[in-house]
N, C-alpha and C positions, 0 to 999 in steps of 0.2 A: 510565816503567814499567821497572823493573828487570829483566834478562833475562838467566839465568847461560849461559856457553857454554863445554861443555868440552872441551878439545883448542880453546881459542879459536885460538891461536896456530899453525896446522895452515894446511895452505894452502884447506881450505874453510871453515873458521874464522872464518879469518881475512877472506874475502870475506863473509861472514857480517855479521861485527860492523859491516862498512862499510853495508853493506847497510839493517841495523839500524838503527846511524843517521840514516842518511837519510830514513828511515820515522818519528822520533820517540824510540826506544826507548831505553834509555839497558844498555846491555850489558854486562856482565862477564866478564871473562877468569880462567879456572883452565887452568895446563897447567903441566907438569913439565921440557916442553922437550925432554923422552927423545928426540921425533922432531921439533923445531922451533927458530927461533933466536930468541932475545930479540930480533934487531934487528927481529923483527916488529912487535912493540911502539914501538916508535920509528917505523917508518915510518908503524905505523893515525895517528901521532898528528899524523904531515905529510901522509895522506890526510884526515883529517875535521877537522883545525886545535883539538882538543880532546885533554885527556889521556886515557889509555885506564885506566881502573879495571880493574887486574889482579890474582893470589894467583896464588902459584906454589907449586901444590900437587899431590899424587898422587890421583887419584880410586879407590884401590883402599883408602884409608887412611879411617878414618870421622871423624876428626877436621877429615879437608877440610872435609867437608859441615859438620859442627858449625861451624867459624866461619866459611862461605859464610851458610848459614841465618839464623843471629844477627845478623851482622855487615850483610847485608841486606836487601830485601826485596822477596825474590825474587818473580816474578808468572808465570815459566813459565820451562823448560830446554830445553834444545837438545844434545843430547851427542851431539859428534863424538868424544870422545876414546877409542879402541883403537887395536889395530894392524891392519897394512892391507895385506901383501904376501904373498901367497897364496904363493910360494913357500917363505920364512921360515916361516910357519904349515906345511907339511908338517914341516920340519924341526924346528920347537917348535912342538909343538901346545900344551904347558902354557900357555903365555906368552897366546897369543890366549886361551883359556880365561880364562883371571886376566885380563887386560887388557881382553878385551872383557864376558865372560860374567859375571864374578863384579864388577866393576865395575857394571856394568849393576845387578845383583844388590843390592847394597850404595848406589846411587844411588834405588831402588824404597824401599828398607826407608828411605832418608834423609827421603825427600819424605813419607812417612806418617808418621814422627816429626815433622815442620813443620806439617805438615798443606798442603804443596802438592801443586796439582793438573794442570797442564799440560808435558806432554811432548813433544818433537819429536824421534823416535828416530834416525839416522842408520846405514838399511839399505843393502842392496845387488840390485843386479840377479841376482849370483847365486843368491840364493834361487830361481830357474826354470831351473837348468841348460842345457840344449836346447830351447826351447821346439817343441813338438808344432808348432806355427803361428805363423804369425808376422803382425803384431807379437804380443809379449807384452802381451798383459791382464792389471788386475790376479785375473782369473779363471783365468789361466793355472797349472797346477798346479806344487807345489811340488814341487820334485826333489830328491833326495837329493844334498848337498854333496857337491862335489870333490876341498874341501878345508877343513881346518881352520879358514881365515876365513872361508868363505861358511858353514859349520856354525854356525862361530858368530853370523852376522845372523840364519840360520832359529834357531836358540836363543833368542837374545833378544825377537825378534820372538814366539815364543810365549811365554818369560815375559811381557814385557808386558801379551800379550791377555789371558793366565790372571790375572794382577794386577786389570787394569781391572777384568776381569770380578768380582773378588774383593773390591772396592771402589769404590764408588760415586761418589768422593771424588774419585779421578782420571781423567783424559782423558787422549789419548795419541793418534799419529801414528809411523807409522812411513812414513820416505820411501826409496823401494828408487832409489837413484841407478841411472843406466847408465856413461856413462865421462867424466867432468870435465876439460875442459882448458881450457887457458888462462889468463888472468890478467889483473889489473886492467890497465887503461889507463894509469892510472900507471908500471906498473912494478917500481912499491915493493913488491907484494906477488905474488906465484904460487907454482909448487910447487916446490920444493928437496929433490928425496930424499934420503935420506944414502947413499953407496954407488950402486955400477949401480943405475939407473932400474929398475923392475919393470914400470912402465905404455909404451905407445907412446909418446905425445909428447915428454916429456924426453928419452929415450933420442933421438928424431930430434934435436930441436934441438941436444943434446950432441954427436951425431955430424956436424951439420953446422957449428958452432961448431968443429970439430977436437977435442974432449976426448974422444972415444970414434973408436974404429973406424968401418966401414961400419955403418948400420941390420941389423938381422937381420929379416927377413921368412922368417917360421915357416911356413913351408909355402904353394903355390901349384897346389896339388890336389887345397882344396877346392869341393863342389859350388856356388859364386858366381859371376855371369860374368867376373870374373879370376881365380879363383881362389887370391884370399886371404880372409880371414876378417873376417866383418864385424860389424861394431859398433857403435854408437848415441853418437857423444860429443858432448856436452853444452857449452857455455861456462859456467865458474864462476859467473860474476856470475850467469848465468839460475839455475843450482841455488840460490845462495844466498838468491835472490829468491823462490823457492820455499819455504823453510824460514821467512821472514816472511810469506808467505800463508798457512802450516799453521798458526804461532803465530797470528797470527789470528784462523784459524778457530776454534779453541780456546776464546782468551782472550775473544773478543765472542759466545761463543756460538751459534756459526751451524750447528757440526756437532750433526746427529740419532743421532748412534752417540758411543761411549763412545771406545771405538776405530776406528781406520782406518788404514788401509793407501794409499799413493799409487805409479806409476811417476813417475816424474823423467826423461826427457830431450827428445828432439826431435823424436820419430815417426819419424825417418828413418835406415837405415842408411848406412854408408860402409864399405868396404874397406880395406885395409891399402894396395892402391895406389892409391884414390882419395882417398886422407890424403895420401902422398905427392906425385901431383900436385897437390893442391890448393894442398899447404905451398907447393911451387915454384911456383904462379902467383899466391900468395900477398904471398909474400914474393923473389921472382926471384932465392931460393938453389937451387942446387941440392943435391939430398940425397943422399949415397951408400950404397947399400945393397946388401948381398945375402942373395940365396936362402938358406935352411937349410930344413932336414927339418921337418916340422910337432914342436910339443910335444906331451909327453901329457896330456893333460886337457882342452888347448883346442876350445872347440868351436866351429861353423862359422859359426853366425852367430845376431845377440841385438839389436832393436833394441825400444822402447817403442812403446806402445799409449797416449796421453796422453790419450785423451779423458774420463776422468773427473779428474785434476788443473786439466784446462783450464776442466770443467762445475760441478765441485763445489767448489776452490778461487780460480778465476776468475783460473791461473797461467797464461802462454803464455811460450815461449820467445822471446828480440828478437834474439839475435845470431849470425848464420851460423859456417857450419864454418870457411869463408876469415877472419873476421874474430877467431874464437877461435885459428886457429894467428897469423893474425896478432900479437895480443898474445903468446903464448908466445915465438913471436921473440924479440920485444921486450922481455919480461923476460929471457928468455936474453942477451941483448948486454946487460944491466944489471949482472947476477950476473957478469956477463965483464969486465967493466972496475974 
C-alpha cells in the first residue's frame, strides 16, 4: 500500500517512513530538501536494506501533486512538510503562511482532483497556548497563537475540518505533537537544524559536544517546583508510530467521525532542569549551562492528556525520557565524527 509522505526527509519524516515499513506499507518520499539533507535518503535505505522511492519536489507547486498522483497510487498522506521555528515565523510570517497554510491549501484541492481520501495532518501542541489545566485534553480550548507557526497549525487544522465537512469523500487526522526528541537507534537518522537549534535538545547536545556555548535556560522563576519551564517531550520513534496507528485508523475504517483530532506525547511533564539532569545520568556527560531572563511568549508549562489516542487509536508510548536523550547523544557523536 502506497503511502505519500511530505517533508519525508525531515527528521520526523524520516522516522516515519522507517516506521512505515516495518508495519508493511510501502512509503514515498516528496521534499525540496529546503530544511533537510539528501544523505537522508541513503541512510533510510541502510536502515530498512531496500531503496527508498523518492521525488524531489515543492509541495507549494501543483505540478508535484500532478505527477505524485499519476505516477502512483497513493492510498493515504501524511504531510510533515512546513516550516517549523516559531521564532523565524515572527520575523517571516509570509513564508509560514505559504509553506504551511497555502500548501496545506493546494494539497486539499489536489486530493479531490484524484479523488483521494485519507489524511494524517501534522499539528502542534501549540494550538492550546497556556492550558487553563493541566494536562491538556484534546477538550482543552484553543488559544489564540503566539505566533505565526502555531497560527498556522490552528489554520489548517480548521481548513481541514471545514473540508471534511464539505466532502464526504475525505477523512482526515490531525496529530497535535508535544515536543519530539531523539532519534533512531541507529544513528543514521535524528534531527539536524540548520543554524542555532530553536528546540531544547540539539542546542544541549551541541552545547555539550563543544559546538555552541553554555545551554541557556530561559528563566528559573517560573511557578514549577524548580522553577524552569515545563514540557511533555516525546521520543520520535513513539510519534512516528503514532502517525501509522492514525493512517490506520483511516484506511481499515475503524474511525466513527470524518474528522479528528489526537494529543501526541507522554502524559508526563519534565523541566528544563529535570532534562538536564536526566541527559547527565543518561549519558555521564556533563552539560553546561546557564541562567538567562525568561523569553517572551514562553509559557510555563504544557504537557498531554493521552488518553483518548491510547483508547481510540490503541497508541501508547514505549521509550522513556532517559533512553530518548540517550539516542540524541548518539546521533550527536555521529553527526561529529
Amino acid at each position: 500500500m502506497q503511502i505519500l509522505i511530505t517533508g519525508g526527509a525531515g527528521f520526523i519524516g524520516s522516522h516515519t517512513y522507517v516506521v512505515l515499513k516495518e508495519h508493511g506499507y510501502t512509503p514515498i518520499i516528496v521534499d525540496n530538501f529546503s530544511n533537510s539533507s539528501k544523505k537522508v535518503i541513503k541512510n533510510l535505505e541502510i536502515i530498512t536494506k531496500e531503496p527508498v522511492i523518492f521525488e524531489e519536489g515543492d509541495v507549494n507547486h501543483p505540478e508535484t501533486y500532478d505527477l505524485l498522483f499519476t505516477k502512483y497510487d497513493i492510498k493515504g498522506i501524511i504531510h510533515f512538510a512546513a516550516s517549523k521555528a516559531v521564532g523565524e515565523s515572527v520575523e517571516n510570517p509570509l513564508k509560514y503562511y505559504r509553506n504551511n497554510v497555502a500548501s496545506t491549501v493546494l494539497l486539499l484541492e489536489k486530493m479531490a482532483q484524484y479523488s483521494l481520501s485519507n489524511l494524517v495532518f501534522s499539528s502542534s501542541c501549540t494550538v492550546y497556548g497556556q492550558p487553563e489545566t493541566l494536562p491538556a485534553t484534546e477538550e482543552s480550548p484553543v488559544q489564540p497563537a503566539t505566533s505565526p507557526y502555531g497560527n498556522s497549525k490552528q489554520i489548517c487544522e480548521e481548513i481541514i475540518r471545514d473540508t471534511v465537512a464539505a466532502s464526504s469523500a475525505l477523512k482526515a487526522i490531525a496529530l497535535r505533537y508535544f515536543n519530539p526528541i531523539g532519534a533512531h537507534e541507529s544513528a543514521l537518522i535524528g534531527e539536524l537544524p540548520i543554524g542555532p537549534p530553536a528546540n531544547l535538545i540539539p542546542f544541549l547536545t551541541q552545547s555539550v559536544a563543544g559546538l555552541r556555548g553554555p545551554l541557556q535556560v530561559w528563566g528559573t522563576d517560573y511557578p514549577t517546583p524548580d522553577g524552569t519551564a515545563i514540557r511533555d517531550y516525546i521520543h520520535v520513534v513513539d510519534l512516528a508510530g503514532a502517525h501509522v496507528k492514525a493512517l490506520a485508523h483511516l484506511i481499515d475504517g475503524k474511525s466513527t467521525k470524518n474528522y479528528d483530532f489526537f494529543n501526541i506525547g507522554t502524559g508526563q511533564g519534565s523541566s528544563v532542569m529535570e532534562v538536564i539532569t536526566a541527559f547527565e545520568k543518561a549519558t555521564g556527560k556533563k552539560v553546561p549551562y546557564e541562567i538567562r531572563d525568561r523569553r517572551a511568549g514562553d509559557i510555563t508549562a504544557v504537557y498531554a492528556s493521552t488518553d483518548k489516542s491510547n483508547q481510540v487509536l490503541g497508541w501508547k508510548t514505549q521509550f522513556s525520557l532517559e533512553k530518548a536523550l540517550q539516542d540524541a547523544w548518539k546521533w550527536q557523536e555521529a553527526i561529529n565524527q
